[in-house]
FIMI-610933 format. One line per 8 residues: for each residue x negated, z negated, y negated of N, C-alpha, C, O. Coordinates in steps of 0.001 Angstrom, whole numbers, plus 500000, padded with zeros to 6 digits. Layout:
N
X Z Y X Z Y X Z Y X Z Y | ...
***
This chain:
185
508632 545711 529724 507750 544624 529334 507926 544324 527843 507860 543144 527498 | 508134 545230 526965 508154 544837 525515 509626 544226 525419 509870 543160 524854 | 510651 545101 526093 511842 543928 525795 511854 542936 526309 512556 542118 525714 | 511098 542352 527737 511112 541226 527485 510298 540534 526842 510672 539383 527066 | 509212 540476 526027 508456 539638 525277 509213 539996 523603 508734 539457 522605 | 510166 540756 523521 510754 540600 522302 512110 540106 522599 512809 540125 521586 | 512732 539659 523677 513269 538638 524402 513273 537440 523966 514126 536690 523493 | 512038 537370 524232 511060 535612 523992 510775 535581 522679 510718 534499 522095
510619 536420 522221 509851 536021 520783 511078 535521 520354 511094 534398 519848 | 512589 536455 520521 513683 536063 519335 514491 534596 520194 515024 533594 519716 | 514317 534958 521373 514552 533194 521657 513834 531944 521014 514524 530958 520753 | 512554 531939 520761 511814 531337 520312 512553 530571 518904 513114 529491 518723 | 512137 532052 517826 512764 532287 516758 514206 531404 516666 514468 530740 515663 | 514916 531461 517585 516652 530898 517503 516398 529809 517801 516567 529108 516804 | 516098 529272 518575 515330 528057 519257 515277 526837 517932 516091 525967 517621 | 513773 527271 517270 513397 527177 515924 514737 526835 514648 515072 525798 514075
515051 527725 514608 515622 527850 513242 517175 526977 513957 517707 526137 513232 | 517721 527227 515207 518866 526231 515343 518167 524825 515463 518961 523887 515386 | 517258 524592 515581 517023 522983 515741 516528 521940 514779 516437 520712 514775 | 516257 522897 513992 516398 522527 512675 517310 521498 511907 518478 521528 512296 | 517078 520716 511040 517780 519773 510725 517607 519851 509187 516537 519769 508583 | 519090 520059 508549 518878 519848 506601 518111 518466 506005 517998 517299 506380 | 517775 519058 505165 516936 517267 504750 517878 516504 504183 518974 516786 503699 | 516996 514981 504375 518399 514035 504041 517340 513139 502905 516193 513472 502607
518046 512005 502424 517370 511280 501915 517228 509856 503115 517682 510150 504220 | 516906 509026 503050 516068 508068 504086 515784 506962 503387 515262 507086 502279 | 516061 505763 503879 515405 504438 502863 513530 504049 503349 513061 503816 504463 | 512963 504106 502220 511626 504725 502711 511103 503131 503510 510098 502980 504203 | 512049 502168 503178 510884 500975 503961 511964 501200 505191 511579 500555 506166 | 512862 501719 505383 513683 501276 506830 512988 501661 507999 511760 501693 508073 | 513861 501988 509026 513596 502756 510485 513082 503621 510827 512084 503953 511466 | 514468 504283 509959 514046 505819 510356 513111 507166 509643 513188 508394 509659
512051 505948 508922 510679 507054 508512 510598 507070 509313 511238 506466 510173 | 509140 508309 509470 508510 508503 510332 507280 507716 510338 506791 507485 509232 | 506684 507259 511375 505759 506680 511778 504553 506639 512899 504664 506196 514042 | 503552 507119 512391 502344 508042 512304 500984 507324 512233 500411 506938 511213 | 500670 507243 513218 499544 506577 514320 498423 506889 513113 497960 505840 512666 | 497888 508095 512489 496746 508552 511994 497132 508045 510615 496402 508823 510001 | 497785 507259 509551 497902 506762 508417 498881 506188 508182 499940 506147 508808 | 498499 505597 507038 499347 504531 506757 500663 504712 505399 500679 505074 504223
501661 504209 506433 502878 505235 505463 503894 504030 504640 503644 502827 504717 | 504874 504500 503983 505333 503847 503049 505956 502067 503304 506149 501046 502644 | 506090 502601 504794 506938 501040 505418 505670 500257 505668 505909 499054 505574 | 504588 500475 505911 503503 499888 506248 502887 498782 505054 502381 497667 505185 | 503158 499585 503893 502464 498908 502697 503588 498287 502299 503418 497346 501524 | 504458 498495 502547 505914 497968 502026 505827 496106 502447 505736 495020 501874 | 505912 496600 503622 505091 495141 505146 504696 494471 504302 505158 493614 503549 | 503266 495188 504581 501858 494034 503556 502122 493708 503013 502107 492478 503044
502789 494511 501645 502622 493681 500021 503744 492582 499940 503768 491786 499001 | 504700 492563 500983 505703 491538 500660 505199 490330 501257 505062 489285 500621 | 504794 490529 503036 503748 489362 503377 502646 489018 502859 502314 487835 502784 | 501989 489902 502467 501164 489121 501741 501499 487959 500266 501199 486778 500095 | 502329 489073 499297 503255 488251 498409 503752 487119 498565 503842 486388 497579 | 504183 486697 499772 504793 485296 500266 503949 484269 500540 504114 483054 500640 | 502708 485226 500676 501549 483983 501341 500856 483886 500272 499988 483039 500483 | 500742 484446 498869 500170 483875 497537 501401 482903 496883 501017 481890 496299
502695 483132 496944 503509 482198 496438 502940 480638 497027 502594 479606 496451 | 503070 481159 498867 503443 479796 499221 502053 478869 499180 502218 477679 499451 | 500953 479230 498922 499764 479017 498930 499734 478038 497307 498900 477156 497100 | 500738 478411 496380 500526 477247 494908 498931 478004 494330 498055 477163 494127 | 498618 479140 494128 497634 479288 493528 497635 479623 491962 496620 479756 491279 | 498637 479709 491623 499085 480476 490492 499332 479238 489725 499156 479228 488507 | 499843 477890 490558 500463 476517 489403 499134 476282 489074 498895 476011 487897 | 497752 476355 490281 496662 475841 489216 496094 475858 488251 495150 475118 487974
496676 476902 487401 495992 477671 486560 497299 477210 485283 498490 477512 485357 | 496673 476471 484248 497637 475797 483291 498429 476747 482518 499626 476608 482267 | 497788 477590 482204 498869 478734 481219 499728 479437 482049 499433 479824 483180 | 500835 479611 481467 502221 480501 482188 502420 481516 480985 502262 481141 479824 | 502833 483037 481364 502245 483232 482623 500640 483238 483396 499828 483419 482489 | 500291 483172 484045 499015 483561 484161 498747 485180 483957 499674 485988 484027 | 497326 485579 483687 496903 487124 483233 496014 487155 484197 495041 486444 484445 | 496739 488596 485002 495973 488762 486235 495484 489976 486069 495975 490766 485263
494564 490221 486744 493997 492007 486667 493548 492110 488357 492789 491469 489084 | 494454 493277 488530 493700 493795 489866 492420 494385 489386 492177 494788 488249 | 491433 494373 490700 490325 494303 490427 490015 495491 492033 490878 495840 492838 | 488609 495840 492047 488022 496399 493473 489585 495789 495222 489672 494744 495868 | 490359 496996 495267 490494 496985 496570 489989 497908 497429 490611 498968 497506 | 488699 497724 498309 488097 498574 499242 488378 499308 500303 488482 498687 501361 | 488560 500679 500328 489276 501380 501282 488511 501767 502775 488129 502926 502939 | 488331 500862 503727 487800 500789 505405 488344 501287 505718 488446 501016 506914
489438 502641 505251 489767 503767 506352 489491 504562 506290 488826 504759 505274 | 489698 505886 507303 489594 507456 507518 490396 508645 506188 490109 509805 505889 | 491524 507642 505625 492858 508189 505041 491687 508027 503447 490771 507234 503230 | 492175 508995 502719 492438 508792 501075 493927 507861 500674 495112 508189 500735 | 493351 506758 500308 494768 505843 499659 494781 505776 498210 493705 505500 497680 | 495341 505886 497797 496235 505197 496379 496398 504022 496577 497513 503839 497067 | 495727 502930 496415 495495 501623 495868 497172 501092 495497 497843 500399 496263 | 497689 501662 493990 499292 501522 493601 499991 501315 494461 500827 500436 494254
500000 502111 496034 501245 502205 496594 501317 500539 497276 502373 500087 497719 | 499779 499605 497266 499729 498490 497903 500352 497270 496906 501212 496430 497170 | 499158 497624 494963 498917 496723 494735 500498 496449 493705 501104 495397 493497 | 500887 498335 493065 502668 498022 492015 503301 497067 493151 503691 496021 492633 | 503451 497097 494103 504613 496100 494485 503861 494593 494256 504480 493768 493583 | 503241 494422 494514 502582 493048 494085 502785 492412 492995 503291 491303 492824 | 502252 493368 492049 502050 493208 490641 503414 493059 489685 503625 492359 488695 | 504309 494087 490459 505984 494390 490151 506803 492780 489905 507251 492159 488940
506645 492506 491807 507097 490928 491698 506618 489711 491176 507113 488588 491089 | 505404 490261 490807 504648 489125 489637 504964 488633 488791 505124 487449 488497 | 505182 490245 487927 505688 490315 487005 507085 489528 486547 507349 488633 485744 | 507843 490350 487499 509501 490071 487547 509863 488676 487584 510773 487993 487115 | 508795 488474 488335 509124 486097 488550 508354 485316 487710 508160 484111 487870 | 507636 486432 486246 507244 485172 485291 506365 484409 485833 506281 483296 485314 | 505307 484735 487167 504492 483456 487239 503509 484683 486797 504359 485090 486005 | 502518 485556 486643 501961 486489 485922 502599 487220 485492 503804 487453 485594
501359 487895 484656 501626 489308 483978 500259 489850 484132 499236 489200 483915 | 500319 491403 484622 499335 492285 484992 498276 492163 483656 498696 491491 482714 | 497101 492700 483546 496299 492916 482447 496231 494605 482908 495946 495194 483951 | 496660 495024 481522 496749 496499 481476 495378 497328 481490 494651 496905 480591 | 494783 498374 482217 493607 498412 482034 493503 500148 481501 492556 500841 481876 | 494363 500584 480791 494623 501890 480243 493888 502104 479227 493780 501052 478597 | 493385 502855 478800 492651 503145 477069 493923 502589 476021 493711 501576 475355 | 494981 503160 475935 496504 502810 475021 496973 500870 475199 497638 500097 474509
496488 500790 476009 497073 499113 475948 496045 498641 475672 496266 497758 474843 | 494556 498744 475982 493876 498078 475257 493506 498250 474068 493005 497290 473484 | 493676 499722 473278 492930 499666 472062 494456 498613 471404 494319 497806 470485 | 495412 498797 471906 497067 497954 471132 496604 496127 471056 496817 495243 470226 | 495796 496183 472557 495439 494756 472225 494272 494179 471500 494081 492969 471381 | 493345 495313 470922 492272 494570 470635 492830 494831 468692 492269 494327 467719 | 493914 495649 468684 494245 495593 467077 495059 494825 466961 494956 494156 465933 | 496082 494542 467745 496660 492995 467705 495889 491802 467352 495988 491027 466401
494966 491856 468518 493767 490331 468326 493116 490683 466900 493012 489652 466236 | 492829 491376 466488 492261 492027 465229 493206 491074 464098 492819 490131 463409 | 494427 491624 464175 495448 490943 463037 495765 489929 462928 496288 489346 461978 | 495346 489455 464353 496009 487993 464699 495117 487023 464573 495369 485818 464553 | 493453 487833 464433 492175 486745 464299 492017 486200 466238 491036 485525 466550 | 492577 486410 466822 492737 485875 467884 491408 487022 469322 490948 488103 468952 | 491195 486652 470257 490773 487411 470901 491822 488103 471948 492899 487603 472273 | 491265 489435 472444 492340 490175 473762 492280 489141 474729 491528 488180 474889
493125 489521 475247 493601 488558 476417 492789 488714 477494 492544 489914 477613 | 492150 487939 478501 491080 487954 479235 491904 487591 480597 492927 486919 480457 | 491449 488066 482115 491922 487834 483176 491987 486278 483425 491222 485567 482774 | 492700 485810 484169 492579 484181 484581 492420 483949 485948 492065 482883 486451 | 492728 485116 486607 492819 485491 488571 492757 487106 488577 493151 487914 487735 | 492190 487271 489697 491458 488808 489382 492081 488966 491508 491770 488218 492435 | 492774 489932 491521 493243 490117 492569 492120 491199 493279 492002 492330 492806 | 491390 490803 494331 490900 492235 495110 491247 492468 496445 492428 492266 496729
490431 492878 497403 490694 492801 498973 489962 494091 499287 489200 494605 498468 | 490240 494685 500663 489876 495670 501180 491121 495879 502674 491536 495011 503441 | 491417 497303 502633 491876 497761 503930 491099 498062 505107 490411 499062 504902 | 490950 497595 506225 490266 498494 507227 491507 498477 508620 492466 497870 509095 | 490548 499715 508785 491178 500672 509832 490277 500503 511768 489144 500539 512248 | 491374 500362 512126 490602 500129 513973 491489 500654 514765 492632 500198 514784 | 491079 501806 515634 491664 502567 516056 490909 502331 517330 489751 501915 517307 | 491762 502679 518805 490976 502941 520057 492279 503619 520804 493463 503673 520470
491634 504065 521842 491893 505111 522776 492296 504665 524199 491634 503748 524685 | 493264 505179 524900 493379 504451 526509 493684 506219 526949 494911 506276 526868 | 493241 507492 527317 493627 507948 527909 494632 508884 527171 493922 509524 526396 | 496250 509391 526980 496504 510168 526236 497103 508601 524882 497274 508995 523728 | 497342 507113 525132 497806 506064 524263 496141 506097 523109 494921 506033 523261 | 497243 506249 521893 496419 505811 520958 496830 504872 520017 497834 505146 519359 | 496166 503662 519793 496462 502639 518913 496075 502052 517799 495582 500942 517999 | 496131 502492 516365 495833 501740 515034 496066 500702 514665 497212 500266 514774
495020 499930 514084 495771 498550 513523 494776 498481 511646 493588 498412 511331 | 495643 498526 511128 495263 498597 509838 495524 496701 509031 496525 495994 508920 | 494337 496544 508710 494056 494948 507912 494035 495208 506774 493282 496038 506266 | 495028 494403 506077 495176 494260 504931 494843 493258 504423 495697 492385 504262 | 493485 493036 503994 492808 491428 503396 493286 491551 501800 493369 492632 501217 | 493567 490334 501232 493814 490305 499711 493173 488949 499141 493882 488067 499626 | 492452 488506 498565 491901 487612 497539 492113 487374 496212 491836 488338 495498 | 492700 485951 495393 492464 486288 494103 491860 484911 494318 492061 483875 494950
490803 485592 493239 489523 484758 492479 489834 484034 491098 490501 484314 490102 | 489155 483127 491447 489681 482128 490289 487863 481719 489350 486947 481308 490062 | 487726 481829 488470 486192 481999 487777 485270 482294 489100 484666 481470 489786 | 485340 483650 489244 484134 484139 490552 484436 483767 492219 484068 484318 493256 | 485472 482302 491886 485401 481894 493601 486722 482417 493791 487475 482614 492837 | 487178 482755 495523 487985 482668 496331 489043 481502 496366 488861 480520 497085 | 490002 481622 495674 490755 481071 495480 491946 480681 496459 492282 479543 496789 | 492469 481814 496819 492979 482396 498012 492806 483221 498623 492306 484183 498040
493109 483391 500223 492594 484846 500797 493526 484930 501949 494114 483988 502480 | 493583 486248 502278 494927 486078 503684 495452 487573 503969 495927 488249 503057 | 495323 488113 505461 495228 489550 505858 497311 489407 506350 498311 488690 506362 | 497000 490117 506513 498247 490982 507118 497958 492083 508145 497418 493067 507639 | 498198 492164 509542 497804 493296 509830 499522 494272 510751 500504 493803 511327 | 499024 495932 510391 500404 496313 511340 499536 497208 512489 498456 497714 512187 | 499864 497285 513236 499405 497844 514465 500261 498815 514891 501294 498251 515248 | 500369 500343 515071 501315 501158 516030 500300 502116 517083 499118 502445 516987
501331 502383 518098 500574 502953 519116 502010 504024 519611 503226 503961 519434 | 501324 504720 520117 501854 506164 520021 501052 506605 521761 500172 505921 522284 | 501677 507936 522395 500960 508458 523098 500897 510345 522423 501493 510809 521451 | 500168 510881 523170 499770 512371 523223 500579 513654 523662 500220 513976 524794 | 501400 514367 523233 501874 515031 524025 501096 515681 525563 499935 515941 525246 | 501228 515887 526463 500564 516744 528061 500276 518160 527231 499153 518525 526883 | 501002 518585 527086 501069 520021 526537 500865 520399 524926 501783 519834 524333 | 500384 520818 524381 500350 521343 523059 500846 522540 522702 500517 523599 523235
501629 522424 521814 501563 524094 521058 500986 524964 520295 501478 526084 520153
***
């Protein structure tokens, strides 16, 4: 009896360690992440922030506003899920291509960039630079059950406000569904 359950154990063991795979590197918005019913992973926000991005371009909200670039400040994005998020991983890509295409520039909200801007405005007689569109939104999370199928759909709402009002607004949502293994280990 003990050789065979030390049989099994070192089958197990070989099992294990041959099926194993060396790590690789992976393009994090492609395919072959992994993709994981219970949160929301790098290709997901990758999604959003570009659709959404396309739908503030194509929307002309940014020409209304007479100064180029415009000075934007992200502002409150509200987290409606189960997960702890990092905000960054949604809003740097946003803010990135903002940047990069000259129709904004972020408003820095660090202790070091602002005390730089308020001694600038200081020298310059001029005041710090004040937001002109204030980007917010909220994520929520909706999950349901069929049996061992489980299905998430995570909303990605985004708004920028233009003096207090809704200027623009517009979700994105990704949905995956997955089933349960029968058996557990």
């Amino acid at each position: 009896m003990k050789h065979i359950f030390l049989a099994f154990a070192l089958t197990g063991i070989l099992c294990a360690v041959g099926c194993s795979s060396p790590a690789r590197r992976i393009d994090s918005g492609g395919t072959e992440t992994i993709t994981s019913i219970d949160k929301i992973n790098v290709a997901d926000f990758n999604i959003a922030a570009d659709e959404l991005i396309q739908s503030m371009l194509d929307a002309g909200v940014f020409s209304e506003i007479q100064s180029k670039p415009v000075i934007m400040q992200v502002g409150r994005i509200k987290n409606s899920t189960t997960d702890m998020i990092n905000m960054s991983r949604l809003t740097s890509r946003i803010t990135s291509t903002l940047n990069r295409s000259k129709i904004a520039r972020v408003l820095a909200t660090d202790s070091a960039s602002k005390e730089l801007a308020e001694y600038n405005a200081a020298i310059k007689g001029t005041e710090t630079p004040m937001p002109e569109i204030i980007l917010t939104g909220e994520i929520i999370e909706d999950s349901v059950r069929a049996g061992r199928t489980k299905e998430t759909t995570y909303m990605f709402i985004l708004r920028l406000n233009i003096n207090g009002v809704s200027a623009w607004e517009d979700q994105t949502e990704i949905t995956k569904q997955g089933t349960r293994a029968a058996v557990g280990w």
